[in-house]
C-alpha positions as CSV (number, residue, x, y, z in Angstrom):
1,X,-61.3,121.1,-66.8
2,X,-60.0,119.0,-64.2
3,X,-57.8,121.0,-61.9
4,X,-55.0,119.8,-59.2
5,X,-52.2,121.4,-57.8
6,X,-49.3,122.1,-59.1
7,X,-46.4,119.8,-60.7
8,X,-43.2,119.8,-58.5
9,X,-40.5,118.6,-61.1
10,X,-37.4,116.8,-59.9
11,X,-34.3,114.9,-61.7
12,X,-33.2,111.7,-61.5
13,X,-29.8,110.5,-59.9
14,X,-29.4,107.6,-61.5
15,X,-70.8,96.4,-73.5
16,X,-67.7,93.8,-72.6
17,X,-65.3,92.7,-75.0
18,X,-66.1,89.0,-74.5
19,X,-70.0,90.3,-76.2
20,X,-68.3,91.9,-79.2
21,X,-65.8,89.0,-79.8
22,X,-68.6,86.6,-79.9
23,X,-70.6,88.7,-82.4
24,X,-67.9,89.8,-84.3
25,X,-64.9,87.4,-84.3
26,X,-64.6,85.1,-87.1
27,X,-62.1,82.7,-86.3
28,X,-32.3,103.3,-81.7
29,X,-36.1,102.5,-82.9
30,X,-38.0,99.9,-84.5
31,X,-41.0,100.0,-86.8
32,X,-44.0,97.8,-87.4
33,X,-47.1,98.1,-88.5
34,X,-50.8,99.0,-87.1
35,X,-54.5,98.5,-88.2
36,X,-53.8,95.5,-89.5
37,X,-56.8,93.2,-91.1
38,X,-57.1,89.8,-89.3
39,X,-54.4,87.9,-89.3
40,X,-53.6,89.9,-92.3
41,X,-49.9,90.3,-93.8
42,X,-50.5,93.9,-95.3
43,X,-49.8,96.3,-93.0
44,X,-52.5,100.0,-93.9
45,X,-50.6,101.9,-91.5
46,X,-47.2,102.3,-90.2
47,X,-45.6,103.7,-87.2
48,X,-43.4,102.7,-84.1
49,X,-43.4,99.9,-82.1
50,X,-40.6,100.1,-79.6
51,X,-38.7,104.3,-79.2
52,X,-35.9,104.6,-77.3
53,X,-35.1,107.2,-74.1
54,X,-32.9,109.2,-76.5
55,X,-36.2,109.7,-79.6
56,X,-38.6,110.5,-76.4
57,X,-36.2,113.0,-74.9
58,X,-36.0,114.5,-78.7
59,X,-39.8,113.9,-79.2
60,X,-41.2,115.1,-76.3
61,X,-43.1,118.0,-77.4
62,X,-45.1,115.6,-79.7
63,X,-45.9,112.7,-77.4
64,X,-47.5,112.1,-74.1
65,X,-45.9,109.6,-71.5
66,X,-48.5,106.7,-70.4
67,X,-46.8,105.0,-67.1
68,X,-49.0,101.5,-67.3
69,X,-47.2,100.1,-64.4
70,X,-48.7,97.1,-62.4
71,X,-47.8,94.7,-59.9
72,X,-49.0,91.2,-59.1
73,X,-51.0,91.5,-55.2
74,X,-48.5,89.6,-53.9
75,X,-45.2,92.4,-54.8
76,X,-46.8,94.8,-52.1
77,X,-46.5,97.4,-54.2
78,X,-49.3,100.2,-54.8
79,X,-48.2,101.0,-58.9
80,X,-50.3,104.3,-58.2
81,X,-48.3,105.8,-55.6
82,X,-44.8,104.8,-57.7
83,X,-46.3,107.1,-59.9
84,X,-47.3,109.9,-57.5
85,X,-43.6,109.8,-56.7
86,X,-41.6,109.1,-59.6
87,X,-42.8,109.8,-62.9
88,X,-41.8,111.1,-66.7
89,X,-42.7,114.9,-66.9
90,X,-46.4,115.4,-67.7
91,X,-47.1,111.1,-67.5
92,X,-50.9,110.1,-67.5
93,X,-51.4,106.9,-65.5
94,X,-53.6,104.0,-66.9
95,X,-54.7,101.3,-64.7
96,X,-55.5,98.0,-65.6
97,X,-57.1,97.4,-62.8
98,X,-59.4,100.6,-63.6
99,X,-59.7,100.1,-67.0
100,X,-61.1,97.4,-67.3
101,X,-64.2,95.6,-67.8
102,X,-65.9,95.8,-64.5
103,X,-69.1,93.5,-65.3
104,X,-66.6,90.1,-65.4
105,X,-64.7,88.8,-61.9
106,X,-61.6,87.7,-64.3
107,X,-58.8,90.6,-64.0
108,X,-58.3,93.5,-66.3
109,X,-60.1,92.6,-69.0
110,X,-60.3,94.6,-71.6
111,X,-62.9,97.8,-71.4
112,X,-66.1,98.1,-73.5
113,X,-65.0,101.0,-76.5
114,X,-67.1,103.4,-75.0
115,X,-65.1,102.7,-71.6
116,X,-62.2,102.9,-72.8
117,X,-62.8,106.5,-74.8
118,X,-64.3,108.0,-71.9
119,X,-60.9,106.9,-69.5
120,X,-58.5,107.7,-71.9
121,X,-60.2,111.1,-72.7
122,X,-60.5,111.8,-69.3
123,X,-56.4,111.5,-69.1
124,X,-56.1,114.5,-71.7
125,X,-55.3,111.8,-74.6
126,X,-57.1,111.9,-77.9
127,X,-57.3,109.3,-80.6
128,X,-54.5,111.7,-82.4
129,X,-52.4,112.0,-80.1
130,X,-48.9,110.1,-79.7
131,X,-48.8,108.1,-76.6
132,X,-45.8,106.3,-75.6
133,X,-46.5,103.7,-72.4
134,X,-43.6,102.6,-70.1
135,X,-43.7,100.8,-66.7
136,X,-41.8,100.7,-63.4
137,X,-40.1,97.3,-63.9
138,X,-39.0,97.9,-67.6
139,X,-40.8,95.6,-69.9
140,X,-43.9,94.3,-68.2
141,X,-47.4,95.5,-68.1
142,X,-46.8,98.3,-70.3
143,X,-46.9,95.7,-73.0
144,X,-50.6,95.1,-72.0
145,X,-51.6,99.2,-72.2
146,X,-49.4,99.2,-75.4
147,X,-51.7,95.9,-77.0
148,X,-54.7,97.7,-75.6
149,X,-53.9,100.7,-77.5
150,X,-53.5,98.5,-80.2
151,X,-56.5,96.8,-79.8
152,X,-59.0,99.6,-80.0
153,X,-56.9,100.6,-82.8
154,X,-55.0,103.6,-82.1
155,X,-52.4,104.4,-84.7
156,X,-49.8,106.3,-82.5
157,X,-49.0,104.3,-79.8
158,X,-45.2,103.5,-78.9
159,X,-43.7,101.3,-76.4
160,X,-40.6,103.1,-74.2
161,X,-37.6,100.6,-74.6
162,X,-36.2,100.2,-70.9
163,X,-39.6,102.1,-69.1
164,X,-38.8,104.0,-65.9
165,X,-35.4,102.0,-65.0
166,X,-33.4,102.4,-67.8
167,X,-34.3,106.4,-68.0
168,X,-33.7,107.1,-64.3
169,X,-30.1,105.0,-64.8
170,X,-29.8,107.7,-67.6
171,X,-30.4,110.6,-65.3
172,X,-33.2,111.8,-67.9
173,X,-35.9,114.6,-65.9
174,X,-38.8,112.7,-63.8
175,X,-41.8,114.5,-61.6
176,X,-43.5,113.8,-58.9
177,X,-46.9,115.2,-57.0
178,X,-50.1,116.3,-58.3
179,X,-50.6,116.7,-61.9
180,X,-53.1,119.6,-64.1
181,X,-55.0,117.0,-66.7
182,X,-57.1,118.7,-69.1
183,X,-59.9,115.9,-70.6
184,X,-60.5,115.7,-74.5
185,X,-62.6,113.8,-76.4
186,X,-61.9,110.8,-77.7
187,X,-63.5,109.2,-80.4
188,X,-65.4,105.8,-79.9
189,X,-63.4,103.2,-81.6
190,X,-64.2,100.1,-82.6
191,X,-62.3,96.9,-81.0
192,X,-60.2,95.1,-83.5
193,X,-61.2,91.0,-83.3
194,X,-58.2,90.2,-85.0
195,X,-55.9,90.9,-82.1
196,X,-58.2,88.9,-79.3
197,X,-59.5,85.5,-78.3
198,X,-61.7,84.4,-76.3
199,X,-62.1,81.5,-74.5
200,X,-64.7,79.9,-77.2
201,X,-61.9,80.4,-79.3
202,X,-59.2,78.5,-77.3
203,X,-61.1,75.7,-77.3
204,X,-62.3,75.3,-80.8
205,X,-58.2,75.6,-81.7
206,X,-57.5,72.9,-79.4
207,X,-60.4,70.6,-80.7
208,X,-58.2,71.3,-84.5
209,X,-55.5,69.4,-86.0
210,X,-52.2,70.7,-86.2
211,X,-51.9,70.1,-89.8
212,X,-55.5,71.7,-90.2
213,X,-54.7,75.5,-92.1
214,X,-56.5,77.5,-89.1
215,X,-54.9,75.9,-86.3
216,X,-53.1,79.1,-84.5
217,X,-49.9,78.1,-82.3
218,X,-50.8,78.9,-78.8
219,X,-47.8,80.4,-76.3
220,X,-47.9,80.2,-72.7
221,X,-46.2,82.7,-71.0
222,X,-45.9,82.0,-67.6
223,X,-42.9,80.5,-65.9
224,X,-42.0,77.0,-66.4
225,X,-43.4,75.3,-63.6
226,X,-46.5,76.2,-63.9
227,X,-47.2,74.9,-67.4
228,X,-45.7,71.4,-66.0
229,X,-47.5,71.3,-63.2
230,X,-44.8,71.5,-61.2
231,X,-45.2,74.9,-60.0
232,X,-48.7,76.7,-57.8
233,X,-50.2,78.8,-59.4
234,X,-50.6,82.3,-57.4
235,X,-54.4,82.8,-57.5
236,X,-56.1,80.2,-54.9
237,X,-58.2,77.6,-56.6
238,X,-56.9,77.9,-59.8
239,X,-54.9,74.4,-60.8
240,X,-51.3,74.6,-62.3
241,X,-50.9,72.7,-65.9
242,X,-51.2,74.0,-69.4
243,X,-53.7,74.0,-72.4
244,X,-53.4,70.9,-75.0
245,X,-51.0,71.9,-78.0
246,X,-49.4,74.7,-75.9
247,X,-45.7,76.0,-76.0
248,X,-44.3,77.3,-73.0
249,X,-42.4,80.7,-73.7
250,X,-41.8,82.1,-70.3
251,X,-41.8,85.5,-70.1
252,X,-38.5,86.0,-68.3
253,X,-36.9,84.4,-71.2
254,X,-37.8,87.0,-73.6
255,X,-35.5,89.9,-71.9
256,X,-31.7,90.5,-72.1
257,X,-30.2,89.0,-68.8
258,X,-27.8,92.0,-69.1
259,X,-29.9,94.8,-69.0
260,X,-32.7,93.0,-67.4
261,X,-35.6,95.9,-68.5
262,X,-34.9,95.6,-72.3
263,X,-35.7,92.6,-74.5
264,X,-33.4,90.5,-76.4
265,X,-32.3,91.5,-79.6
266,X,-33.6,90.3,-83.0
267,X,-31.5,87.3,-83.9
268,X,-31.5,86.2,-79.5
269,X,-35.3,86.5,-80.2
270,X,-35.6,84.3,-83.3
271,X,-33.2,82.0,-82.5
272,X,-35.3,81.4,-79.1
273,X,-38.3,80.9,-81.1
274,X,-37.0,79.0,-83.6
275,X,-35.8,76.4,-80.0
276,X,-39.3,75.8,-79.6
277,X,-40.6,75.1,-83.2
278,X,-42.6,78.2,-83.1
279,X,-43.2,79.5,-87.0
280,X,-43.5,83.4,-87.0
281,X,-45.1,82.7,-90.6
282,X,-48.1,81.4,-88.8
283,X,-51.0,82.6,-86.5
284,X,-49.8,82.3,-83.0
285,X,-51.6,83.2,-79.9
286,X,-50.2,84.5,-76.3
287,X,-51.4,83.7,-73.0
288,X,-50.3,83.7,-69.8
289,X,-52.0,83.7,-66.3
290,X,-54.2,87.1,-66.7
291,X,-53.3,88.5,-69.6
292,X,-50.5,90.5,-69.2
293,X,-46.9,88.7,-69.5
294,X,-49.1,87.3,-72.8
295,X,-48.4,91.2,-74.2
296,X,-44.8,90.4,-73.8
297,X,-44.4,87.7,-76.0
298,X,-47.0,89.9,-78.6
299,X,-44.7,92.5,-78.1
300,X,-41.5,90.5,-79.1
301,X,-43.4,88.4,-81.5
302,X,-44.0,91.5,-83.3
303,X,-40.3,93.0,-82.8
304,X,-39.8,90.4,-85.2
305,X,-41.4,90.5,-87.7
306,X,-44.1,88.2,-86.5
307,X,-47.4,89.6,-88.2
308,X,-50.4,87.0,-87.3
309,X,-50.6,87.8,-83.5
310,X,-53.3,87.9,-81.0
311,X,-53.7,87.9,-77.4
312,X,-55.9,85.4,-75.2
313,X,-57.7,87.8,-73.4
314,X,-58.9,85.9,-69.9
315,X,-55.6,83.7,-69.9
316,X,-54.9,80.7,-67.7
317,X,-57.5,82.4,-65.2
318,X,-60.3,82.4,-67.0
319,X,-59.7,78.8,-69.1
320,X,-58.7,76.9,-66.0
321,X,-61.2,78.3,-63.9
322,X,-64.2,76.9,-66.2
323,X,-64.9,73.5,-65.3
324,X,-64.5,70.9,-68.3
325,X,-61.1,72.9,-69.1
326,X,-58.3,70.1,-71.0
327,X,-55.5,70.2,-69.1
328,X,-52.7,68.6,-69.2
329,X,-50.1,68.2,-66.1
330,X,-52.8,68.8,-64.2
331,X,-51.7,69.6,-60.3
C-alpha cells in the first residue's frame, strides 16, 4: 500500500506501440460505443462517451476522477502542481508525459500494455473500474488519456463535459494536498490496432487514390497556419506545412465559442464537417502536432456518430521530422 498524508478537502468558489502496430496492424450524456473491431460499424459494447458535472456528482461513488491535464512547454505551467492544488475529490493524475513510451524521443507516445497496466494499477484503478478523465483547460488533453483508455481497450472510460472549469464555475467540491492511493492490479490488455496509425501507415494512405476503397481521410488538427505554411511550428527544427490529401480541422474550431471548455453541439459539429467534405461514413484519421489536439477531433468525430476513427500516433512530429516526408506548403 502506498501511503501519503492526509487529504485536505476544500470547495470551490466559483515493448513500444510502434513494434505491435507493425506486427499487428492490418491496414445531459451521450453514448457511444467501445471495443469496436477495425474500422468496424458494430459496436460489442456500449457505454458513455462524454457525462456531465451533474451524472458525476450523482455517480460518484461508482467512478474514479482521472485529471489528464497537460500543457504545451511553452504555457509555463507545471499540470502536476494544478493538480496538487486543485483537484476533484479522490482524482488520480495521469501523465502523458509519464506514461508514455520512454524508448522513442517523439512525445507521449503511447505506453507498451504492460506499461501502461503497471501505471494505471499503481493509481488504485483496475480494468473494472469506471474512470472518468477531465483536464484543467476543459476539453484538451483529457481527450488523449480518454483515447488511451480506449486504446488498450477499457470498457468504462468517460470523458467529463467541461473538465475542471466548468465544475469549479459550478461551485461542485475540489481537494487539494497529498492523496492515500491504494495500487490494484490491472490486467494486461492488449492494444487495439484499429484505433492507431503509425507513420508506415500515413504514408502508404497518401501513396492511395482517393477513389481507392481503403483510402482513410486524414484530419489535421493544428491551427491554420501551420498546415499552410504560414505559421512556425513550436518545436525547433520541425518545418510548418501539411501531409498530401490532408484536411485542416483546427482544433479550436471544434469548441463552443460560448462556453469555451465544452464542444459544439451535434448539428454545429456536422455541419462543420460537412464545410470541409469530410464523410463521417468513411475511415478518417486525426493528427495534429504530437498527438493530442488529434484526440479532440476523435473525440468529436465520435460525438457524432462517426464510427471508423483512429488516431495518428507520432503526428506532425514524428512525420515531418523523417526526412523524405511529402509536404506540401512547405516553410
Amino acid at each position: 500500500m502506498q501511503f501519503i498524508r492526509s487529504v485536505h478537502t476544500i470547495f470551490a468558489k466559483n515493448t513500444s506501440v510502434n513494434s505491435i502496430l507493425k506486427s499487428s496492424h492490418k491496414s445531459s450524456l451521450v453514448r457511444f460505443g467501445f471495443g469496436r473491431a477495425m474500422f468496424s460499424s458494430t459496436s460489442s459494447i456500449n457505454n458513455s462517451s462524454i457525462v456531465t458535472t451533474e451524472w458525476v456528482t450523482q455517480n460518484y461513488d461508482s467512478i474514479i476522477p482521472v485529471d489528464g491535464s497537460w500543457h504545451m512547454p511553452n504555457t509555463n505551467r507545471n499540470a502536476y502542481e494544478e493538480y496538487f492544488k486543485t483537484r476533484l475529490k479522490n482524482a488520480r493524475f495521469f501523465g502523458i508525459d509519464e506514461i508514455k513510451d520512454k524508448t522513442t524521443d517523439l512525445p507521449h507516445m503511447l505506453p507498451t500494455p504492460k506499461d501502461f497496466a503497471e501505471a494505471v494499477g499503481n493509481l488504485g484503478i483496475s480494468e473494472k473500474d469506471h474512470v472518468v478523465v477531465y483536464d484543467s483547460i476543459g476539453i484538451f488533453s483529457s481527450t488523449r488519456v480518454y483515447w488511451t483508455f480506449k486504446v488498450f481497450g477499457h470498457e468504462r472510460a468517460s470523458l467529463l463535459e467541461g473538465g475542471l472549469p466548468k465544475w469549479l464555475k459550478e461551485g461542485r467540491p475540489v481537494e487539494s494536498g497529498p492523496i492515500d492511493i491504494v495500487p490494484k492490479s490491472y490486467k494486461i490488455p492488449t492494444l487495439n490496432t484499429a484505433l492507431v496509425r503509425n507513420y508506415n501507415d500515413i504514408r502508404k494512405n497518401i501513396d492511395r487514390s482517393e477513389a481507392s476503397p481503403d483510402f482513410e481521410q486524414v484530419l489535421d488538427a493544428r491551427p491554420e497556419a501551420r498546415f499552410t505554411g504560414d505559421g512556425t511550428e513550436p518545436r525547433p527544427g520541425l518545418p510548418s506545412g501539411h501531409m498530401p490529401h490532408s484536411i485542416s480541422v483546427p482544433f479550436n474550431s471544434i469548441i463552443d465559442p460560448n462556453t469555451k471548455n465544452t464542444f459544439l453541439n451535434d448539428d454545429e459539429l456536422k455541419k462543420l464537417f460537412k464545410s470541409k467534405n469530410i464523410d463521417l461514413e468513411k475511415p478518417i484519421v486525426l493528427s495534429c502536432g504530437s498527438g493530442v489536439t488529434a484526440t479532440m477531433l476523435y473525440t468529436a468525430l465520435e460525438k457524432v456518430g462517426a464510427k471508423k476513427l483512429a488516431v495518428y500516433d507520432g503526428s506532425w512530429t514524428e512525420y515531418a521530422g523523417k526526412e523524405g516526408s511529402p509536404i506540401v506548403g512547405r516553410k
